[in-house]
Each structure stands twice: as structure tokens, then as C-alpha cells.
C-alpha positions as CSV (number, residue, x, y, z in Angstrom):
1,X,80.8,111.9,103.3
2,X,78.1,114.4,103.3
3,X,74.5,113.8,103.1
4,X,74.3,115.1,99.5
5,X,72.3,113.1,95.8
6,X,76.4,112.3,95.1
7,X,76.8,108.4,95.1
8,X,78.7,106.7,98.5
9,X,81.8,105.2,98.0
10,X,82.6,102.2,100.5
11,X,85.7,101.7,99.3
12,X,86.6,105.2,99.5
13,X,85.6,105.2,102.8
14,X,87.5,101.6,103.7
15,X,90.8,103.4,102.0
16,X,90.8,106.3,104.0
17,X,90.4,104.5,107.5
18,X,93.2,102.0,106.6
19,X,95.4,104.8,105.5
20,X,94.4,107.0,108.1
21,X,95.4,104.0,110.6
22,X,98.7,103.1,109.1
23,X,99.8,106.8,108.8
24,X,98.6,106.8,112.6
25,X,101.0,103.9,113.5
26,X,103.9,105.7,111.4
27,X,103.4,108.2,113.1
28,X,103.5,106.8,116.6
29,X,106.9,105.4,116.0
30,X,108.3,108.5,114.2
31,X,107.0,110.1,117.3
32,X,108.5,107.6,119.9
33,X,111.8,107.1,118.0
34,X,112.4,110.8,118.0
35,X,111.9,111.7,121.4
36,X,114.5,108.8,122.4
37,X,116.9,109.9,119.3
38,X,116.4,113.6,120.1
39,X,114.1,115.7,122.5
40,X,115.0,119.0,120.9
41,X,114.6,118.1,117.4
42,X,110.5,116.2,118.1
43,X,109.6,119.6,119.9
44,X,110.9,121.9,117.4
45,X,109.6,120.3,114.4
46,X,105.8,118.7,116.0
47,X,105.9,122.8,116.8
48,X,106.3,123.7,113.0
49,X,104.4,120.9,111.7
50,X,101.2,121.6,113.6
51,X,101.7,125.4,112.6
52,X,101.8,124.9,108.7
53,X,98.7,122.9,109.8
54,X,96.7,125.2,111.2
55,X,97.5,127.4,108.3
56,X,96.9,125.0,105.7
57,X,93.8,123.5,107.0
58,X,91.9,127.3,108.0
59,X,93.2,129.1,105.0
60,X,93.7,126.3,102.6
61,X,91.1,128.5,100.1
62,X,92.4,131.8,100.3
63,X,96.2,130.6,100.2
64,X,95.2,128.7,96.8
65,X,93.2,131.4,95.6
66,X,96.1,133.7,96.0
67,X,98.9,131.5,95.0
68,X,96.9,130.5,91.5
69,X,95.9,134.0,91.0
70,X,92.2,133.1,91.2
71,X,89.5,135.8,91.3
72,X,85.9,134.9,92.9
73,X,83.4,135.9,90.1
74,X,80.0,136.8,90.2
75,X,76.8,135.4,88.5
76,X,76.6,138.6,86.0
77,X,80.1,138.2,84.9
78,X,79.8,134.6,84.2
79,X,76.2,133.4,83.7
80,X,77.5,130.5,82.0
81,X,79.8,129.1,84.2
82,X,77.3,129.9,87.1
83,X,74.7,128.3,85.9
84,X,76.4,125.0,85.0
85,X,77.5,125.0,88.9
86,X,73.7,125.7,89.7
87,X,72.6,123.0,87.9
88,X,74.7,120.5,89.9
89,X,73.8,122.2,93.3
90,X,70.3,121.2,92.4
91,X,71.0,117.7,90.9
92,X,73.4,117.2,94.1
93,X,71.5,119.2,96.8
94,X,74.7,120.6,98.0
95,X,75.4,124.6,98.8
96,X,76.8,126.7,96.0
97,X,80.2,126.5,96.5
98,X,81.9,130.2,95.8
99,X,82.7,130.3,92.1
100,X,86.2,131.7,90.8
101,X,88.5,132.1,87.7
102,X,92.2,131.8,87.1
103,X,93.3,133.7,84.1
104,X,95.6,131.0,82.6
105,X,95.9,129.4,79.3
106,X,96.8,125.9,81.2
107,X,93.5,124.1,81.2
108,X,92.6,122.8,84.5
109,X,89.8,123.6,87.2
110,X,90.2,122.7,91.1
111,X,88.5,122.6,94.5
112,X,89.5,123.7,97.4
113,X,88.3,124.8,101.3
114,X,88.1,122.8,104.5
115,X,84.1,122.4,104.3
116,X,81.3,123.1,102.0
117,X,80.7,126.1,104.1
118,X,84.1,127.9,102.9
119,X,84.3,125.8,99.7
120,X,85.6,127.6,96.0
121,X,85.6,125.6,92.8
122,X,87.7,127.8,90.2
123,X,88.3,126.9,86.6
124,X,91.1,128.5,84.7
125,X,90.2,130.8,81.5
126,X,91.8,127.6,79.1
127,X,89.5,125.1,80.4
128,X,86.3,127.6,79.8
129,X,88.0,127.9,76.1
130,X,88.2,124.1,75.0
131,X,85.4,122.5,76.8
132,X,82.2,122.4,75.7
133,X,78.3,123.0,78.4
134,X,78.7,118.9,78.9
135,X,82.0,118.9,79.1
136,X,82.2,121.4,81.8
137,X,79.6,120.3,83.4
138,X,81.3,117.0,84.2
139,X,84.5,118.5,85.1
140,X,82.8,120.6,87.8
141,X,80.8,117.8,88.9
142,X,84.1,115.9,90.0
143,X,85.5,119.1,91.4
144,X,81.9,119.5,93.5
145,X,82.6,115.6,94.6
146,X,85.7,116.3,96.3
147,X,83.8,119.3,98.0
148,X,80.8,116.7,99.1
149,X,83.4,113.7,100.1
150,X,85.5,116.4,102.1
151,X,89.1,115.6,100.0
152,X,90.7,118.8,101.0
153,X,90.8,118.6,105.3
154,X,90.9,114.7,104.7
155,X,94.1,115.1,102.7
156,X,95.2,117.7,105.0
157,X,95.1,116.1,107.7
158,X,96.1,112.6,106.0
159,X,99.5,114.9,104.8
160,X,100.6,115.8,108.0
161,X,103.4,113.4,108.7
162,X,104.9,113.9,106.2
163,X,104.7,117.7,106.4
164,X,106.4,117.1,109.8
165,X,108.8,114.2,108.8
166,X,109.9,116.2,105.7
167,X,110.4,119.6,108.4
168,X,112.1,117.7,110.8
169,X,114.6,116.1,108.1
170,X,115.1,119.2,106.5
171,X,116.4,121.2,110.1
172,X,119.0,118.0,110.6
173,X,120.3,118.5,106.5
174,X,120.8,122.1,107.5
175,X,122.0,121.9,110.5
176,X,124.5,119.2,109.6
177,X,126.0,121.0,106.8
178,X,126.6,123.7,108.7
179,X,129.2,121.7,110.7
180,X,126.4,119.6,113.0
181,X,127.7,116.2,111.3
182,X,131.2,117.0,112.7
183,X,130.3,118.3,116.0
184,X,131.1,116.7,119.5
185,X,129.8,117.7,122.9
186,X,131.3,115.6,125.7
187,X,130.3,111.8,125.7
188,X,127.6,112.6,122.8
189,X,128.4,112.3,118.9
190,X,126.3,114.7,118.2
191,X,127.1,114.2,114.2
192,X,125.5,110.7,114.6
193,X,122.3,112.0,116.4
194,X,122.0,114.0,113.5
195,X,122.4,111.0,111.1
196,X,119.9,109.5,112.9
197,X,117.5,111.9,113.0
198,X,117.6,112.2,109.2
199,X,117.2,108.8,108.4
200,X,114.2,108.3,110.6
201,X,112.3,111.6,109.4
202,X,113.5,110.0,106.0
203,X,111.7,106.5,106.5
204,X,108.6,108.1,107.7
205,X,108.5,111.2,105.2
206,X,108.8,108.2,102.6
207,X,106.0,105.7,103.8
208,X,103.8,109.1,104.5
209,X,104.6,109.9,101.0
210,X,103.6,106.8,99.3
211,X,100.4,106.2,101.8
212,X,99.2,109.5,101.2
213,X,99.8,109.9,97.2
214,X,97.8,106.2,97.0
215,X,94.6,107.6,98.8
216,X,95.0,110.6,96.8
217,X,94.8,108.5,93.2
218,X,91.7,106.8,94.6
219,X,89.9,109.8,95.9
220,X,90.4,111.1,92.2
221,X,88.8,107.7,91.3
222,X,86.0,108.2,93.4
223,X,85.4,111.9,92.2
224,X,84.7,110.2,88.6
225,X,82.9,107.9,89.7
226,X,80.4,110.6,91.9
227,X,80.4,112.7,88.9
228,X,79.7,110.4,85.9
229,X,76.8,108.7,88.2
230,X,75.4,111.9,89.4
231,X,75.2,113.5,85.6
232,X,74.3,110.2,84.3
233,X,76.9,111.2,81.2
234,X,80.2,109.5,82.0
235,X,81.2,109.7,78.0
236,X,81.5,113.7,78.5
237,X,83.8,113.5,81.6
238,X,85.9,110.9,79.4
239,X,85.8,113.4,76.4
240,X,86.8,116.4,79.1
241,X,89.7,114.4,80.4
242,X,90.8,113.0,77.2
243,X,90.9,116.8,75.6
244,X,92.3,118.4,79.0
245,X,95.1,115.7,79.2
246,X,95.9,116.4,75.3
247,X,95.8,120.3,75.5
248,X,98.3,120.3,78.7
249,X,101.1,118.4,76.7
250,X,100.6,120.6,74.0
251,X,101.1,124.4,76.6
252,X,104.9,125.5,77.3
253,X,107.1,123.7,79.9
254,X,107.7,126.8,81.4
255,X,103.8,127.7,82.2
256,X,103.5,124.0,83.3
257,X,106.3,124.2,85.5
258,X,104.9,126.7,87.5
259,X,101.5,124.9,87.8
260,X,102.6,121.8,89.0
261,X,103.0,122.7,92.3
262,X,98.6,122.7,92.6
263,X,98.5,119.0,90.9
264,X,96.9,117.7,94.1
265,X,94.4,120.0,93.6
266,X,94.1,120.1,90.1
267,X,91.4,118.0,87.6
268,X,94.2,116.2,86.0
269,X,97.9,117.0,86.9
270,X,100.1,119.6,84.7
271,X,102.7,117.6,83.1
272,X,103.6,117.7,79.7
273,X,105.1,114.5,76.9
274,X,107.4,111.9,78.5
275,X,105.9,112.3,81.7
276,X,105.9,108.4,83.1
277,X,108.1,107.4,85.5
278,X,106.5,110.0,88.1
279,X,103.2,108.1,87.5
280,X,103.7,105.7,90.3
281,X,103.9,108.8,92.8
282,X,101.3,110.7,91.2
283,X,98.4,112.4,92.9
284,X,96.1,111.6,90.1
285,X,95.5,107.7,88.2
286,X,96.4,107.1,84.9
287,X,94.1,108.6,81.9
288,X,93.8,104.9,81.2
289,X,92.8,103.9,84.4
290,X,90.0,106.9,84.5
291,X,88.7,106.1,80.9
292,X,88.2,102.4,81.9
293,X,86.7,103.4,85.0
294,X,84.0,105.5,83.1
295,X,83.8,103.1,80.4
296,X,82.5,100.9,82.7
297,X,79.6,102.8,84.4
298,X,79.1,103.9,80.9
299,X,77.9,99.9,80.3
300,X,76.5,99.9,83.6
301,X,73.9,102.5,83.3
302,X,72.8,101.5,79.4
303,X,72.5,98.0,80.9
304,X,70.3,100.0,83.5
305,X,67.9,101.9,81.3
């Protein structure tokens, strides 16, 4: 984490080495088995995978900016929102992150960039609408924490065996339905190479999946936390995420559908009523689970003052 005022996190640190180690061991044998399995196949898709990368990881802010129609806004056209995001640079001491707004009624805000040097923190036009100065301030707090405990290359590079697993097991599908299943070439069943290939790019895209999406709910965790110790108001980040979680299930399926592809990167994931069953492979905790969490620092600091 960087030397900023934001609180350390052990066990945010103790997560991301044991998932960093296991994804590393997964990926030795996903590795190993595919080069025995298939040469061609490991070459072609370490190739791809370390390309989408390279892009991801260098241009992660301008390819997010772009996809979520984002526009990087200047102090004079909104004082407001700039000086909210000033105040927390000086409670922090961290750089002043570039500031930016997506014109969308979903409410949401996010944070993205490989370092604070080329961080953005934009909020959409629906969050500026229902939040209130306190309320926004500890939104963008928690955005500001994933910026200072470097989420976005962390969960770049923690995402990319699966980005190569789920490459890899793609090519075989493909290639097998276009008459690679069937296919012999001398001595080699080149149908059941293909099978195989799948289901090993399946087991590791699978464990990646899982390994990754855990880190992911407690990095979210830990972005509370930072935020509701370094305001010293965990109550307003509860009444942001309680009112952000409420106005989302009330916006149109269609305008959710078409955000939920940034819930990773988003303050609390776009997904409407009956969501529940998706929960265990979410990228965020339960509301629950973050209430309780700021409930308790809530008791922590009044038993501190």
C-alpha cells in the first residue's frame, strides 16, 4: 500500500499474497499441463493473454473512460465535486487523482488507473443527484482507497489466468465446433486433444474465477474500512450505500444491463430485485456484510472519543 493518512490493512495485505500464491500455483500447472496436452494451443493463447494485458493494465483509464462514456471535468465546472475530492487529498495526503463525470441516471462512482500517477475517480450524474456533501464525500473516500491500496494493477494482474484460461478455452470451443472434435491426423485424436484442452483451461478459468472474485469482495471491504476511518463518519458511507443500493433496483433493467459489465469497478454492483444467487460470485460483499462492517467501527470510534 502507499505511504498515504489511509489506514493499513494486514489482512488485506495477507489475502492478496495467499491469492496471489495460489493463482501462481494454478497457474504453473495450467501452464505445465498445456504444453504436454498441446504446444500450439499454450503459445497461442500465453500470446493473447499477455496482450489483453498489456492493454488492460497501461490503458485500463482511458479504456474505462471511453467504454462508460466518462468526461474528465474541470474545477470551474464542478467546484463541488472538486472540492469534496480536495478535501480528502488533504485528509489523505495523496495526489489529486483526475476527476471525471459519466452522464448516467444509474448511480454509481468508480476508480480506475494502474497508479496514483494516471489515477481518475468519476462519479456518474445519478450519484451527484441523490447523495448528499457527506454522503459523497464517503463514497469518494472508498473510491480514493482503492487508488492508495493499488486495486486496479493488483486485480489486473491477479485476473490474468483466468483472462488466459478463459482465451485458451474459448479457441478449443471454436475450433471444435468447427469440426476439430471430429478430426483425426494420423496416430493423434486430435478431437480428444481438444477435449482436453477445454477441460483443463475450464478447471483453471474456474479456480481463477473464484480466487480472484474472493480478493475482490475483501478489497471492497477494506475500501470501507480506509474510508469510514479516514472520514471518521462511517454512518454517512452506510447511508450512501444503503440509498445507492436502493436507487439501482429501482433504474430500468435495460440501463442496468449495460452497466454491469464495470461492476468490478463500480461502488456497489448494478443489479437490480431478485438479484441473489450471483452473490456468491460477486465482485462486491453483501450490503449486510458492509453495514455490519461500518457498524462496527462506528462503536469502535465512539468507544474511542
Amino acid at each position: 500500500m502507499a505511504r498515504t493518512r489511509y489506514a493499513s490493512d494486514r489482512g488485506l495485505t495477507s489475502r492478496m499474497l495467499l491469492t496471489m500464491f495460489l493463482l501462481g500455483l494454478v497457474y504453473v500447472v495450467f501452464v505445465t499441463a498445456f504444453f504436454v496436452v498441446s504446444p500450439t494451443f499454450g503459445v497461442i493463447g500465453l500470446t493473447a493473454a499477455l496482450l489483453f494485458l498489456f492493454a488492460q493494465y497501461f490503458f485500463s483509464d482511458r479504456l474505462t473512460m471511453f467504454a462508460m462514456h466518462g468526461r474528465e471535468v474541470s474545477a470551474e465546472e464542478a467546484p463541488e465535486l472538486h472540492g469534496v475530492i480536495d478535501r480528502i487529498c488533504a485528509m489523505s495526503d495523496t495526489p489529486k487523482p483526475r476527476v471525471a463525470i459519466a452522464d448516467t441516471d444509474v448511480p454509481n462512482a468508480f476508480a480506475t488507473g494502474r497508479n496514483q500517477k494516471k489515477a481518475v475517480v468519476c462519479v456518474t450524474t445519478g450519484l451527484l443527484r441523490r447523495l448528499d456533501p457527506v454522503e459523497l464525500e464517503g463514497v469518494l473516500a472508498h473510491e480514493m482507497a482503492h487508488i492508495a491500496h493499488r486495486d486496479v494493477a493488483v486485480m489486473t494482474i491477479a485476473s490474468f489466468l483466468g483472462i488466459c484460461a478463459g482465451l485458451i478455452t474459448r479457441l478449443g470451443l471454436e475450433w471444435g465446433l468447427w469440426g476439430g472434435f471430429n478430426r483425426r491426423d494420423g496416430d493423434q485424436n486430435t478431437g480428444l486433444i481438444l477435449l482436453a484442452v477445454v477441460a483443463v483451461s475450464a478447471v483453471a478459468y474456474a479456480v481463477s474465477f473464484l480466487l480472484t472474485r474472493a480478493l475482490s469482495r475483501y478489497r471492497e471491504l477494506s475500501a470501507d474500512r480506509a474510508a469510514a476511518l479516514l472520514t471518521g463518519r462511517p454512518s454517512a458511507l452506510a447511508s450512501a450505500l444503503t440509498k445507492v443500493t436502493g436507487e439501482i433496483a429501482r433504474i430500468p433493467t435495460n440501463d442496468l444491463r449495460s452497466a454491469q459489465a464495470f461492476n468490478a469497478f463500480f461502488f456497489t454492483p448494478a443489479f437490480g430485485k431478485g438479484f441473489s444467487i450471483s452473490s456468491l460470485f460477486s465482485t462486491h460483499p453483501t450490503l449486510d456484510r458492509r453495514l455490519a462492517q461500518l457498524s462496527t467501527i462506528s462503536d469502535q470510534l465512539s468507544r474511542g472519543a
